[in-house]
N, C-alpha and C positions, 0 to 999 in steps of 0.2 A: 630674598633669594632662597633662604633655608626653606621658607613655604613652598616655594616654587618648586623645588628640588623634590620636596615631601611629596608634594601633588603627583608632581611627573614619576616619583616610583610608585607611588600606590596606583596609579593606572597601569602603570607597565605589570604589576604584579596581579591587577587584574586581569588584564589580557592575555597573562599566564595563564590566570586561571580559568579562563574561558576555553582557551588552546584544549589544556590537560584532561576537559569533562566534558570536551567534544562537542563546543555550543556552537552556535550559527545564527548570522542575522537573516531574517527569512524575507523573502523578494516579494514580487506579486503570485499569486496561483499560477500554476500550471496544471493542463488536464494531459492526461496521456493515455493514448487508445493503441492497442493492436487488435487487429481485424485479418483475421484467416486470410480473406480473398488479398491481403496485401501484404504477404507475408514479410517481408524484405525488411519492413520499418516497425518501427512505432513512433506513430503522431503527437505532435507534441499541440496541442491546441490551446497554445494560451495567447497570453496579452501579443501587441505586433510585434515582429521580430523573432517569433515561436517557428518551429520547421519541424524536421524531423530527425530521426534515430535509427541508424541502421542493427536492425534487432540481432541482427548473424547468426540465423536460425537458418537452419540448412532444410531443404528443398521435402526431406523425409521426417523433419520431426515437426509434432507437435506442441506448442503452447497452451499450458491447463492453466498458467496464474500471472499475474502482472503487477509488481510495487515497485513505489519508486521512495528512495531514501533522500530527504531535503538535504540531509548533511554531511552526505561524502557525494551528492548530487549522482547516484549510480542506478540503474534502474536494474531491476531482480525479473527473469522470466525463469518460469520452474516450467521444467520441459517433461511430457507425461513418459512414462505413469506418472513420474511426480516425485521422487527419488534422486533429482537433477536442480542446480540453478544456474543458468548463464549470468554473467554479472556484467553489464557492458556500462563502460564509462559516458557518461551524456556529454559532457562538453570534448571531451578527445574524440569520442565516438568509436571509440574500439574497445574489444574486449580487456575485463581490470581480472576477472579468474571465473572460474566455475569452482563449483562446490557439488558434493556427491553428500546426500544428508541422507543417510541409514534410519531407518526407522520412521522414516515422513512420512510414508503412506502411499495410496493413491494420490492421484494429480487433483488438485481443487485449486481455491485461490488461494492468497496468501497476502501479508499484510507483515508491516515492518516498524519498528516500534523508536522514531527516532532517537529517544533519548539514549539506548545503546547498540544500535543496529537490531537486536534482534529480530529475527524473524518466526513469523507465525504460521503454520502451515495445515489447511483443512486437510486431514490425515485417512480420509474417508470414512462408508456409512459406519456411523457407532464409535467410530475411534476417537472424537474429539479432536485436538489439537496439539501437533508437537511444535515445542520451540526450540532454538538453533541458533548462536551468534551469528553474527556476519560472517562469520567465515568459516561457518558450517558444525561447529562440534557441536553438537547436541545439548540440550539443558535442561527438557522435560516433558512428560507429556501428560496431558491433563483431558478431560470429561467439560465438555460443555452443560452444564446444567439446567434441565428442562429443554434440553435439543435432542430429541430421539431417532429422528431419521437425519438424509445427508444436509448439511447448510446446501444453499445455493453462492453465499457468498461471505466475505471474510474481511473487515476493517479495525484499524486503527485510530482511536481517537484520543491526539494527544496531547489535549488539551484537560480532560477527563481520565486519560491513564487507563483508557481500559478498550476490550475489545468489541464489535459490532459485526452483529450476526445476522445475516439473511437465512431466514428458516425455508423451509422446502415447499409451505406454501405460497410463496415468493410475497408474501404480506408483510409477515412480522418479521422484524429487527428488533433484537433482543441485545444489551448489554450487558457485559461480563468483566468481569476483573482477571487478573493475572493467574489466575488458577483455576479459570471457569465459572466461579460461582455469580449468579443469574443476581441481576444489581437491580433490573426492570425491563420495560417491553414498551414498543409502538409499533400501530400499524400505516402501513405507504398506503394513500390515498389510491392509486394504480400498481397490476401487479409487474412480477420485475422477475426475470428471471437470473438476475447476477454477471457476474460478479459486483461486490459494491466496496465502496472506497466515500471517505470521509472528510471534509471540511472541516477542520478541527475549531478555527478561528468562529466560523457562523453555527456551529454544528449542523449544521446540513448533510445530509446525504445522497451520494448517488447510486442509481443502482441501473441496471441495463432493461431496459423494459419487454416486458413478455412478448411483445410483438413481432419479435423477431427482425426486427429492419436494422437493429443496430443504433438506437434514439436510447438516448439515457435520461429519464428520467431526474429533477433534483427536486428534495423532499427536507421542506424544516423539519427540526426535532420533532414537533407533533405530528410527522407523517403527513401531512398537507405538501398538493404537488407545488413547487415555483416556479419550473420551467423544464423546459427540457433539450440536450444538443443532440449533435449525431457523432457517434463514435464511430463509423467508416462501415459498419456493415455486419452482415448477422455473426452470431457468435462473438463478437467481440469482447476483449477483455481491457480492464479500464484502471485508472489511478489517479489518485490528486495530490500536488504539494508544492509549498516554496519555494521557489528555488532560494540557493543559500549563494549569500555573497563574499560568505569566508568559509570556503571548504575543508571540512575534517577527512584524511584519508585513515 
């Protein structure tokens, strides 16, 4: 019984500790598209049972970025210029807050770093990248290194701890760490004009492809094409992740 007892607190004290540093057991994938000509939603396109998200973008604004966070399960649209993030709850399906992030820049993508919500924000041409907790105060801003003109797109891979960059020749994806500095490079077998978003589990990537139809492209680490879906239509903006089956708020 003393064992017994032993056992059952050191799980309960783990499961504390899971609680406290914000872990999550992660689901199946989910892909998630917003597409201009559907402004209403974002698609939620995964395993069956997937639907949609009512995005609560009002009729006059604009959409420049789209991430979604596995582990408060919240999806992030950064509203242009880019200086904005609507934050809407995915399974209540209504708004959880907006955030006003000073110093973010122009409107680009953006990309969120499960392990502590933060977010990462394409800051426009030259500026690099500012980060920003979840709930918007500022943390830093850094130089993409060997990126001279604007990305095209901006990921998360969290598996690697570090960020992925679509360069402006919609080819190269370049790797970075928490500060910018350039870690390597590969190129996408087809070009992509962004935004891209990351399979942390296969390293795989996605990116929007130049064709304009709204077809996303999916590229192993070596840049070799696997397949491709359709994310609703041109200009579309895109994201990938777990969903969590114990949500941290």
């Amino acid at each position: 019984m003393t064992t017994r007892k032993a056992l059952l607190a050191r799980a309960a004290a783990g499961l504390a500790l899971a609680l406290a540093a914000g872990c999550a057991t992660p689901g199946p994938l989910h892909r998630y598209a917003f597409a201009p000509g559907q402004p209403d939603r974002v698609a939620d396109l995964g395993p069956a049972g997937a639907g949609e998200v009512p995005s609560l973008v009002a009729s006059d604004e604009r959409v420049a970025g789209l991430a979604y966070d596995p582990f408060t399960d919240h999806l992030f649209l950064r509203l242009a210029p880019g200086d904005r993030i609507r934050v809407v709850d995915r399974p209540a399906r209504r708004l959880k807050r907006e955030l006003d992030l000073p110093g973010a820049g122009a409107g680009g993508d953006l990309a969120v770093r499960p392990r502590n919500g933060h977010l990462f924000l394409l800051a426009g041409p030259g500026r690099g990248v500012a980060e920003h907790t979840r709930f918007g105060r500022p943390v830093g801003h850094f130089p993409l290194e060997g990126v001279a003109d604007e990305p095209r797109g901006l990921a998360f891979d969290a598996a690697r701890d570090e960020l992925l960059v679509l360069a402006a020749d919609g080819r190269t994806v370049s790797r970075h760490d928490l500060t910018g500095r350039r870690r390597g490079e590969f190129r996408l077998a087809a070009a992509a004009a962004g935004p891209l978003a990351c399979d942390a589990e296969t390293g795989e990537v996605h990116a929007v492809l130049a064709d304009g139809a709204g077809e996303v492209g999916v590229f192993g680490p070596d840049g070799a094409r696997r397949g491709t879906w359709s994310a609703g239509g041109p200009g579309a903006l895109i994201d990938l992740g777990p969903r969590s089956f114990l949500r941290v708020f």
